[in-house]
Structures are given as structure tokens and as C-alpha cells.
N, C-alpha and C positions, 0 to 999 in steps of 0.2 A: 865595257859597260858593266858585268857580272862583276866585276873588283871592288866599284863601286856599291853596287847592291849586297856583296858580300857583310858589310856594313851596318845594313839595315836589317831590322824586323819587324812587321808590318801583318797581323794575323789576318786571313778573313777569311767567312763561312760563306761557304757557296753549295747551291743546293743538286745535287746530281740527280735527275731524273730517270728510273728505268724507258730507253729507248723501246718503243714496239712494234719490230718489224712490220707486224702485222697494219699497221695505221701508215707504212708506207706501200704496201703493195701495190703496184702498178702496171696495167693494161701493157704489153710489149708494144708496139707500136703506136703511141700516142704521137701525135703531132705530124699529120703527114705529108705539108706542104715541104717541099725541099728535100723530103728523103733523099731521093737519087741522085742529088747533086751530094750530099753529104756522105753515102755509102762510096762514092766514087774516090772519096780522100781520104785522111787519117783520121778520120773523126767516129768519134765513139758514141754519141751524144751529144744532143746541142741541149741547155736550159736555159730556160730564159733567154735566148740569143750567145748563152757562153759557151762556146765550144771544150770539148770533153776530150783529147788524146784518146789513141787508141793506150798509148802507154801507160796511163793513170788506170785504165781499165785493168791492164795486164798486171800490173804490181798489184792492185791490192786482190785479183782475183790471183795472183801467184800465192801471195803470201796467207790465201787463208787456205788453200791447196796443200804449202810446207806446212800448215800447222796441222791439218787432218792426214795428211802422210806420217807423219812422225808416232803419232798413235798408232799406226797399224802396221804389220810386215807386210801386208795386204797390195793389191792395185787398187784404187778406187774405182766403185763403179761408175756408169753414165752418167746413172740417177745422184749420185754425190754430188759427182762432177757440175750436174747441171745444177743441182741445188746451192751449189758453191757459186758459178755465174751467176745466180738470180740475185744470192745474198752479197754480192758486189756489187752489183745495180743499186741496190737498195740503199746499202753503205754510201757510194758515190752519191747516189741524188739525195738523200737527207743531209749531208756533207755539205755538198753545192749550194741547197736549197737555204740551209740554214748562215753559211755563212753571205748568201747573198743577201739576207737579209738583218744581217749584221751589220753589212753596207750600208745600208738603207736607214738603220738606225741610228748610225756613226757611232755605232758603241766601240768601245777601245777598253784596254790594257794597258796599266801602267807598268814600269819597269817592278816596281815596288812588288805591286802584285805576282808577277812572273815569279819574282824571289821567294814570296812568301808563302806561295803554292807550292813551289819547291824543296821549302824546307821544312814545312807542317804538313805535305802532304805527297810523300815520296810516288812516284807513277812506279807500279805493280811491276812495270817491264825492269824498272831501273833496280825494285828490288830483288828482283829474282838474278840478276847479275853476280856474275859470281867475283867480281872485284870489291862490290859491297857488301860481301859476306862473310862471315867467320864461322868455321865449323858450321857449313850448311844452310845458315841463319843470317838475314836481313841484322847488318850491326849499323842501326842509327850513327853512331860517332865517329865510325869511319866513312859513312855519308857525310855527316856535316864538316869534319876534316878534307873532305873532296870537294864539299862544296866553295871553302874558302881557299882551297889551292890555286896560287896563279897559273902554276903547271899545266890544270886539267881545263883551261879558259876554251882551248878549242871545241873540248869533248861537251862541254857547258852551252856551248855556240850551235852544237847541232842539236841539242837538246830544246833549246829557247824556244825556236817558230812553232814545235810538236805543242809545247804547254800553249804560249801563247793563242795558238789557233783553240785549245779544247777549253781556254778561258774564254774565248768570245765566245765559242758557241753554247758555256755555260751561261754567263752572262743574259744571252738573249734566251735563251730558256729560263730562266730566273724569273726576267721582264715577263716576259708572257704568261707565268704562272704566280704572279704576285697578287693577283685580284682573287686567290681561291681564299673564302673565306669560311670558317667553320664556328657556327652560333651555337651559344651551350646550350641548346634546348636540344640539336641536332647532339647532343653528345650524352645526355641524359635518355634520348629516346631510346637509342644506338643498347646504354645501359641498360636500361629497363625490360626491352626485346630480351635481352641476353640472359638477364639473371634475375627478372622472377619466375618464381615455379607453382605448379599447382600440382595438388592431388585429387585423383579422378578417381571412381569406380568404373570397370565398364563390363560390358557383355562382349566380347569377342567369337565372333561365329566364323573359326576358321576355314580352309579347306581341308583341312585334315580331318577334319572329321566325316564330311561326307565322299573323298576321296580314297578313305577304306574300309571295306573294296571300292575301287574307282565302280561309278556307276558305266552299267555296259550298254549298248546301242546296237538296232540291227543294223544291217546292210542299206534296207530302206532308211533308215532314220539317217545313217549318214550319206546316202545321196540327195534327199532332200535338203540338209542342211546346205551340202555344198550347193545345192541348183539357187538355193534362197539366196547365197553369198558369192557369188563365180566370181563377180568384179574382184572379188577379195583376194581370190588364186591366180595368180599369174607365174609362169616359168621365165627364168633367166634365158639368155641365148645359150644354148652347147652346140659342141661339134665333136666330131668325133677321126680319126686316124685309122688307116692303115699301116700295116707296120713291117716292115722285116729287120727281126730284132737278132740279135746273137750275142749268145750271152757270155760275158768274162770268166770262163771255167779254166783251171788250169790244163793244161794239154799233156797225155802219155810222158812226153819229156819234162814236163814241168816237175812231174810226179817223181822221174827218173834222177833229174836233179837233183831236188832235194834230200832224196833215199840217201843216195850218196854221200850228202851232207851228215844224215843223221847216222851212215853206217861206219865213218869218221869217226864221229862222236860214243859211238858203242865200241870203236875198237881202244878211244884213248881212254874208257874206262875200263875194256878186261889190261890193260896193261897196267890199270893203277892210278890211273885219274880221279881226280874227286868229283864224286855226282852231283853233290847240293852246288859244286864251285860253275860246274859245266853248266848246269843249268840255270844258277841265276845271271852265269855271264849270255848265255847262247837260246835260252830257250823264249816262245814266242808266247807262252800263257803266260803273261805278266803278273797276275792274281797270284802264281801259285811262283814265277819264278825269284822273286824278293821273299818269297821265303826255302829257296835253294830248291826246288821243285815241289813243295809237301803238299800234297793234296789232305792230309789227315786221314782219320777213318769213314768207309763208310762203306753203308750196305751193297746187297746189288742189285743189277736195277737201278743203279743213280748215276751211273756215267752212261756212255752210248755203245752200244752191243759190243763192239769189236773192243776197246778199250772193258768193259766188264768182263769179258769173257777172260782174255788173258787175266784180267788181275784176281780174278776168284780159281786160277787153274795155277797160278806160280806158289812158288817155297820160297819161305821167310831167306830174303838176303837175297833169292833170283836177282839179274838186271835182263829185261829182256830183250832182244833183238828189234830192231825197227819195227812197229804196229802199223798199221794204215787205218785212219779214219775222217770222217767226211771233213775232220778240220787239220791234216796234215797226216804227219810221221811221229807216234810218240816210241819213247823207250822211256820204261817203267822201271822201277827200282820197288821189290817187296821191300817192307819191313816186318809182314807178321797180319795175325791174326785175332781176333777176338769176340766171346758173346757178350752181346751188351744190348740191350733197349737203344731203341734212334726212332729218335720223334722227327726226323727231318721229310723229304716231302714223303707224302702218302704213308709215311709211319705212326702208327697209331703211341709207341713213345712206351707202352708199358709190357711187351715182350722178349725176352731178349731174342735179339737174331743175331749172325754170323757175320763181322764187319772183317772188311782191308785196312792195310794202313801201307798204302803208297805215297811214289814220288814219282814224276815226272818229265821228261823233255819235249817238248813241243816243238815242232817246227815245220809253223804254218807252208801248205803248197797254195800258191796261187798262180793267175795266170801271167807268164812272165811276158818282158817287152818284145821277145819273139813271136809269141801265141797271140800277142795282141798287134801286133805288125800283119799279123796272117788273117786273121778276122778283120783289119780294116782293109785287106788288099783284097777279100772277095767280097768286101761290100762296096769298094770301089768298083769290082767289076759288075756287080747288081747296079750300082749307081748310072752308070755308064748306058749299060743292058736296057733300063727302066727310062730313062729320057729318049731313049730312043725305040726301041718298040713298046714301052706302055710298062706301068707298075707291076700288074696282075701275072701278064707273057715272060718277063723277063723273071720273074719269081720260080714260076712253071719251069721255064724253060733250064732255069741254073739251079734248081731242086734247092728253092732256099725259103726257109720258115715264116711262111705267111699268115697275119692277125691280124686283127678287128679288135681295136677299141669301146667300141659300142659308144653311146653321144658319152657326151661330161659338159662338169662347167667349167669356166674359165676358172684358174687357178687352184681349183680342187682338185679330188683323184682322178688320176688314169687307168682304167684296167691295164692291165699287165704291166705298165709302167709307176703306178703310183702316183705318185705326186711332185710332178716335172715341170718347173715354169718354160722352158725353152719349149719343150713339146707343145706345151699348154698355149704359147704365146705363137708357134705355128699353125696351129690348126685354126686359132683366133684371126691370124693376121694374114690368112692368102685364101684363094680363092678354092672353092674344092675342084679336085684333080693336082694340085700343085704337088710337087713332090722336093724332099729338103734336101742338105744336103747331107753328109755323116754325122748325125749326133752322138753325144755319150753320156751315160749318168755310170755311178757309180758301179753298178752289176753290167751294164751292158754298153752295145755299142747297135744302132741302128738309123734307119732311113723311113721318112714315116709320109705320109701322100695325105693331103687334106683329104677326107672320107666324105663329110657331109657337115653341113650346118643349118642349125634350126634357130628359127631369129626370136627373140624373146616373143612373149604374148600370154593372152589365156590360156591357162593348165587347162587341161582333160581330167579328169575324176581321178584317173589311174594315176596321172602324175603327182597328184594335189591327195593324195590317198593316205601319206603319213600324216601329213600336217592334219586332215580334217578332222583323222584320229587323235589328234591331242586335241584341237579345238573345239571337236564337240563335247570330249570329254571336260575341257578348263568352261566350257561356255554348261553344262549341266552341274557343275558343283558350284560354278558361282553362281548361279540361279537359285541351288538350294539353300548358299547361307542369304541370298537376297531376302528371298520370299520370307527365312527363319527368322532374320532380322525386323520385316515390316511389320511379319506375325507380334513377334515381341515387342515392338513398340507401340505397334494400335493396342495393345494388354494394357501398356503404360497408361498411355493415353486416357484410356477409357477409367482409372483408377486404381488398378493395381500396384500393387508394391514391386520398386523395379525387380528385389531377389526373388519374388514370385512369379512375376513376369519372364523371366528369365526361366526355372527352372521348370514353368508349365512347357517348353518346348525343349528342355533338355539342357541346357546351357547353365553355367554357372558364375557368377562374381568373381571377378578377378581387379585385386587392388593392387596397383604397380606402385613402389617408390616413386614419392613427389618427383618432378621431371621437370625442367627447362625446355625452351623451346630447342634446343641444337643436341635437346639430351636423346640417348638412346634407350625406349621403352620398350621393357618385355613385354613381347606379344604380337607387337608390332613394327618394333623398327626404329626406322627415325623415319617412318613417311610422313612428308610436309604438309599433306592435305590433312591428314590425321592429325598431325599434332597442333596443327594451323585452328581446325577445329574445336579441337578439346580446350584452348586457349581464347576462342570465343563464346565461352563460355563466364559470367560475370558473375552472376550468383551462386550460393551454396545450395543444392537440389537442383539445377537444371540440369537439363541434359540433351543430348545433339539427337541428330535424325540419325536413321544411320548410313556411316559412312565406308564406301569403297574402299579397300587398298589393295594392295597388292597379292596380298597372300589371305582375303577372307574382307569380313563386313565386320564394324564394332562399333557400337554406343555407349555413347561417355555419359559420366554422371557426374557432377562437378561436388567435391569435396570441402576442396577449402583454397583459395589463393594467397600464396603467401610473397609478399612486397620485397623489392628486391632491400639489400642490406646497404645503408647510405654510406657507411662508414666503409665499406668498398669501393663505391662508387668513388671516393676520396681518393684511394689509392687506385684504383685503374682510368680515373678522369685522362691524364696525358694520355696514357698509352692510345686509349680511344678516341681520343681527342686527334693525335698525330695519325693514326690509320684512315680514318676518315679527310685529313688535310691531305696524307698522299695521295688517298683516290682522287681527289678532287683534284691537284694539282696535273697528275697522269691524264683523266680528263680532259681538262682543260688544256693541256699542250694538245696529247694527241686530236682534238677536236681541231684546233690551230692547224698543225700540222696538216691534216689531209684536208685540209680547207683550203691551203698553201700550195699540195698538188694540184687539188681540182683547178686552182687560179691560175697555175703554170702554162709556158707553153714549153713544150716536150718533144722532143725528135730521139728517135728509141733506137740506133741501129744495132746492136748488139746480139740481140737474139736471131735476124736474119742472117746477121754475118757469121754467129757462131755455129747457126745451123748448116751451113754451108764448110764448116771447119777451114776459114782460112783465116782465122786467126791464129796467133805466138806459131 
């Protein structure tokens, strides 16, 4: 057949629609007559009465799995995982849904067609191939050279059904969206919204100005506030842990180890080793090891006690013996001395002081897979100890580091742990008393017993005690540019001149660059209400009431309106024209489409099965 069409050329535009997911989301379990006879076989899904393979499920939830693996050296998590199953459902039944109703339409595909999509509109997979490519690059000629090969008729064959199928379902999207129709008045409106501008005068009574100094409130003034507003404070649920933590320190041998390492390393340099070589091969401060250890000059008092003290007590060219400090074993190499100013920290930069000029080796201790084999084997024996006589007893009893979380919220800080979702997602997820099993974060390794939990509700004063401190202070400065605001415009009102008006309460005139409605205006922003306003505005001297935003209160004066420019409108007619046709068109499918759902009937087995993991 493809020999034939080879033959031919036949153009046609077809209009590709952004699909969105979102307009197929669907309920897991819809359609629940038959479930259990259908869980019971190979079926993945029933639509419309068409049965669904478990294996159609599997392939394309495989393959959008291979393609999010291949970005990452990573495992995928759950949450991927499941996000991945969902967007296969989603993929399958818009797939199903739409060529069923391809069906229905008897819309078809000529061979012609097939050809001509394939040769005006190469599919993105065939070009990324690396047979149709030359030096890295999609070479068109060697596609259409492939395309007329009798040779490649097979590879042509498995290609055919993939086009053909994503030409019906273009097709019948086509159909459906052929009725969006876009009137130039709708495209002149669109215009005119966009690109006329006015200039305003206005008064702007921001917060800045009565927020310094923030004004201050007693004790009484913020309990009452809060009593006026309680509905307003409510606390999230916390919980809170018990812990017996031990933390990842290196141990006597860790320490001992190392030493050795580094005492190695001093002896291949009194035999004549290179220092800058040893250390940008071996040392563990990478900062300073790419550039062969150099720490540069500098005062003292700016490294940490035990490394300062030797580098202010050695002679130019010393290398000193192993050092010990809280971040390993250095061996230091002088180079010398010098008086110079050093602005660095806490240096005032204009006296000279007494600098170093060292170098370096570094060689972090931590705790090795010994030490940490030994800290989980007495947390297993706590683990052990504590299910079977109790948290607290078993703590006492094996003299081991007992703590108190104190509450939290969910997925925020933990005292003495930080910020832990696995911690966080226990204490959330069992009952209190439960106790887990060996956890680990980066410093430590522990066992943590639900403590207590407090269920969301009304805050108590003490808890709601920051917030009401900012509230009552945001609710007292916007009240003062309110009231300054209404002051000044009843001024207006009654016939004052608005710059008098204005300056009788302090304030001043401020005339911003003419501005569009999507423009960004000093002073304010681009808030909508504001600019929405100042834009209804018709004549030259009116002026608005005043208006709220976000950071203060301001009153527009209206200037001048200037019409948008026609001889633009000329040259951005298509463009706006065409943007306003795609919405319409995405519209109107997507409306189609989940109107297509709602009509369905659906048997959903996937998510019970998957929950269950016995599926692939």
C-alpha cells in the first residue's frame, strides 16, 4: 500500500488541540454494577461495555514509568508512581472514549491522508531517531529518502495504525470544534481592553507611612481584639513524639582511623612529597583542596580555636603534625606572615593587624559503618526492651537518651529533629502510645512512640498570640489610611481643590506614567481592583471613591484618556484574533469532552487492584 502512496502528495492542515488532563479527571470507582465479576478476570476497565486488558493498562503505565526513570538515577517515589497510574487512566479512557466515538461518527482516513501527514508532518518520536539523523539533527531528506524506500515498507507498516489512529482522533476533534466562531467586535473589544491608556493623578495613602513606627497596642487591646474575632483563630491538628535519639558521631576508633590516615600523609611529606599535590588529590575541604590546600591570609580569630592557635604559633615553611578539630584531622603547611588591614568578618578593614598565610589537609572523621552498626544494634535492643515492657521502662532501664518533642504541625519543625516528614507522617498516622520502628535522618538514628495529639479547633489566645500581633497591627494602619482617605475625599467633595485636599491631611500628588490596564503602576502595583477602577473613570476631573488595595487606600483623578492606536489594531488583529479562536476551540472540546464522561458508563478497576499491588 505505502509504495503506492509513496507516489502521491496530498497536503492537509489539521488542527491539534492542547489535551487537558484536567477535563478528564475521574472519580476511581465509577460504574459499580459488575465490578466483582470484572475484578475477578483480566479486565482493567470496562467503557462503554468495551472491555479494557489488564495489558493495555500495563504498557502505557510502563512506558510513561521508562520515560520518568531515565531522568533520574533516583527510585521513583509512591507519590510518582501513583501519579503515573492515575495519568494512564486518564490517557486510556480519553483514547477509548474518543475513538468510540469516532465510531459513531464513521469518520475515516484515507490512505492519501496517512502519506501526507507523514511526509509534511514528521511524528517528534520518528524524529528524535537516530537513523534520521545526521550529526545529531532531524535531516528531512534522509526521511523522505526512507520514506520512498521499498526496503523500509515493513518499518512503514508499523508506523501506519499509530498515524492513522491519532488522524481519527484529530479528525473527530476538528468536528467538534468547528462551530467556535470569533466576531470582530469580540476582537476589537479584546483590543481596546488591552491597549488604551489613561493618565491619572492620585492620592495614595499608603501603609508606610502610618506603620513607622508600627503603631503599638496594650495587652488589653489585643485580647479584646482577639475575643471580637475567635471564629477567625483556629489551630491546625499537632502531635507530638517521644524519642530515644542517638546521634551519628564518630566514635574513639573513627577518630583513630583517620589519625592514621592523616599521619601517612605527614610522613609522605617530611620525605618530600608535594603538599598542594597531597592535598588537592586527598584532602576533604574541597573549597580550599582545588586550589592545592590554600587557605590565603588571614587574621586570627577566623578559623576555630584549635586550627588558630597552631597557625599563629608555627614558622614560615613549618608543616605540622596531625591537628584535631571538630571537623576532622588537619595538617597545616605555613607559608609566612604579614601586617595588613582585613575587612573580613568583624574587621573594621582600616588597621593593620597580624595575618597567616596557610595551607591545608583536611580529613573529615565521621561515624564510620562500624559505629553505626553499634548504634543500630542498641536501638534494636531498646526496640525490643520498649514493646515489650513500655517506652519510658525500657529507656530507664538500658540508660538510654530520653526526649520530648513538645506538639508540632504536620510537616513543619520538630524539636530536636527539625523538619522530618517520616517522623512527621508518624506521629500524624497512629494512634498515641504507638511506638515505630528504627528510623534515620541524616545526623541521627532513633525510635520515636506517638506522644500526644491535639485535633484541630479554636486557638486559645496564647496560641493565636503571634498572628493577633500582626493583625491588630495590619487592622490599625489600615484603618488609619481608611479614615485619611474618607477625610480627604469629603475635603473633595465639599469643594476643595483635590492638591489641597490632599495636603490638608499630609499627603501628596503623585502622577504615575499613562498606564494600560495589564500595565504595572508605581505605587501600586498592578492590582485589578485599582486599576479596574481608575479605568472607570470616563471624563477628564472625575475621580473615584477611595479605594482598598493591598498595601494602603488611593484616589484617582482622571487626567486624560488616550484611544487605543488603530493602525496597531491592524497589525495585532490575527494574532488576537487566533488567541481568542483557541480559547474558544479548547472550550468547547473540553466542555464536549466531560460531558462525554458524565454520559459514560465506567467500571474503574484499577485503583482497587493497584491498591492491593497485584498487579505487573
Amino acid at each position: 500500500m505505502f509504495e503506492a502512496l509513496r507516489k502521491m502528495i496530498l497536503p492537509i492542515i489539521i488542527i491539534v488541540l492542547v489535551f487537558f488532563s484536567a477535563m478528564i479527571v475521574l472519580e476511581w470507582g465509577m460504574g459499580m454494577s459488575g465490578r466483582s465479576g470484572y475484578e475477578q478476570s483480566n479486565v482493567a476497565a470496562v467503557i462503554n461495555g468495551e472491555e479494557i486488558p489488564w495489558q493495555v493498562f500495563n504498557r502505557l503505565y510502563n512506558s510513561l514509568v521508562r520515560v520518568e526513570t531515565d531522568k533520574t538515577d533516583d527510585e521513583l517515589p509512591d507519590t510518582k508512581l501513583k501519579e503515573l497510574q492515575e495519568k494512564a487512566w486518564q490517557q486510556l479512557l480519553s483514547d477509548r472514549l474518543l475513538m468510540q466515538q469516532v465510531a459513531r461518527h464513521s469518520i475515516a482516513v484515507t490512505d492519501e491522508e496517512v502519506y501526507a501527514y507523514l511526509k509534511f508532518s514528521p511524528p517528534a518520536d520518528i524524529q528524535q531517531h537516530s537513523y534520521f539523523q545526521t550529526e545529531g539533527r532531524f535531516d528531512y531528506q534522509k526521511y523522505i529518502r526512507a520514506l520512498a524506500d521499498p526496503q523500509m515498507s515493513r518499518y512503514w507498516a508499523t508506523i501506519e495504525p499509530l498515524v492513522r489512529s491519532d488522524l481519527l482522533k484529530m479528525k473527530m476533534q476538528e468536528m467538534i470544534i468547528q462551530n467556535a466562531q470569533v466576531a470582530e467586535a469580540e476582537v476589537k473589544e479584546i483590543f481596546t481592553t488591552a491597549s488604551e491608556k489613561i493618565k491619572v493623578e492620585m492620592i495614595n495613602v499608603g501603609f508606610d507611612r502610618f506603620s513607622r513606627p508600627p503603631p503599638q497596642s496594650t495587652e488589653e487591646e489585643k485580647q479584646a481584639f482577639f475575643e471580637e474575632r475567635r471564629d477567625q483563630y483556629t489551630v491546625d491538628e499537632r502531635a507530638a513524639v517521644s524519642m530515644v535519639l542517638l546521634k551519628k558521631k564518630a566514635a574513639p576508633y573513627d577518630w583513630e582511623v583517620t589519625y592514621n590516615r592523616a599521619k601517612q600523609l605527614y610522613d609522605s611529606i617530611m620525605a618530600g612529597a608535594d603538599f598542594a599535590e597531597l592535598a588537592t588529590e586527598f584532602s576533604e575541604d574541597h573549597g580550599s583542596a582545588v586550589k592545592g590546600g590554600d587557605l590565603g591570609w588571614f587574621p586570627r580569630d577566623q578559623m576555630v580555636d584549635e586550627f588558630d592557635r597552631f597557625a599563629f604559633s608555627m614558622k614560615e615553611g613549618d608543616v605540622s603534625e596531625p591537628i584535631r578539630s571538630q571537623f576532622g584531622w588537619h595538617i597545616i603547611k605555613h607559608h609566612g606572615y604579614k601586617e595588613a588591614p582585613f575587612a573580613g568578618r568583624g574587621g573594621k578593614g582600616d588597621e593593620p593587624v597580624e595575618q597567616a598565610h596557610c595551607s591545608h589537609i583536611l580529613l573529615s572523621t565521621t561515624a564510620s559503618q562500624e559505629t553505626l552498626d553499634l548504634l543500630y544494634n542498641r536501638l534494636e535492643e531498646f526496640l525490643t526492651a520498649a514493646l515489650s515492657s513500655g517506652f519510658y521502662k525500657a529507656a530507664l532501664d538500658l540508660k538510654m537518651p530520653l526526649k520530648e518533642s513538645g506538639l508540632f504541625f504536620r510537616g513543619r519543625n520538630i524539636q530536636i529533629l527539625g523538619r522530618d516528614k517520616a517522623a512527621s507522617d508518624f506521629a500524624f498516622e497512629n494512634e498515641v502510645g504507638e511506638i515505630s520502628g528504627i528510623m534515620e535522618n541524616n545526623s541521627a538514628v532513633y525510635v520515636l512512640q506517638a506522644a500526644d495529639r491535639q485535633p484541630e479547633g479554636p486557638a486559645s489566645y496564647e496560641d493565636a498570640k503571634k498572628k493577633v500581633n500582626l493583625d491588630i497591627l495590619t487592622y490599625k494602619v489600615n484603618s488609619f489610611c481608611l479614615d485619611t482617605a474618607a477625610a480627604i475625599y469629603a475635603e473633595i467633595q465639599a469643594g476643595t481643590d483635590f492638591k489641597k485636599a490632599a495636603a490638608k491631611y499630609g499627603e501628596e500628588i503623585e502622577t504615575p506614567d499613562e498606564f494600560r490596564r495589564n500595565s504595572y503602576v508605581k505605587g501600586f502595583g498592578k492590582d485589578p481592583e485599582a486599576i479596574g477602577r481608575a479605568f472607570s473613570l470616563s471624563e477628564p476631573g472625575q475621580i473615584t471613591k477611595p479605594i482598598e488595595y493591598d498595601q494602603g487606600v488611593v484616589i484617582f483623578r482622571l487626567i486624560q484618556r488616550t484611544p487605543p492606536d488603530l493602525t496597531e489594531y491592524v497589525a495585532r488583529r490575527d494574532s488576537i484574533h487566533n488567541d481568542i479562536l483557541t480559547r474558544k476551540q479548547q472550550e468547547l472540546f473540553g466542555g464536549w469532552f466531560q460531558s462525554l464522561i458524565d454520559e459514560s458508563e465506567i467500571v474503574n478497576n484499577i485503583q482497587r487492584s493497584l491498591s492491593r499491588s497485584d498487579y505487573m
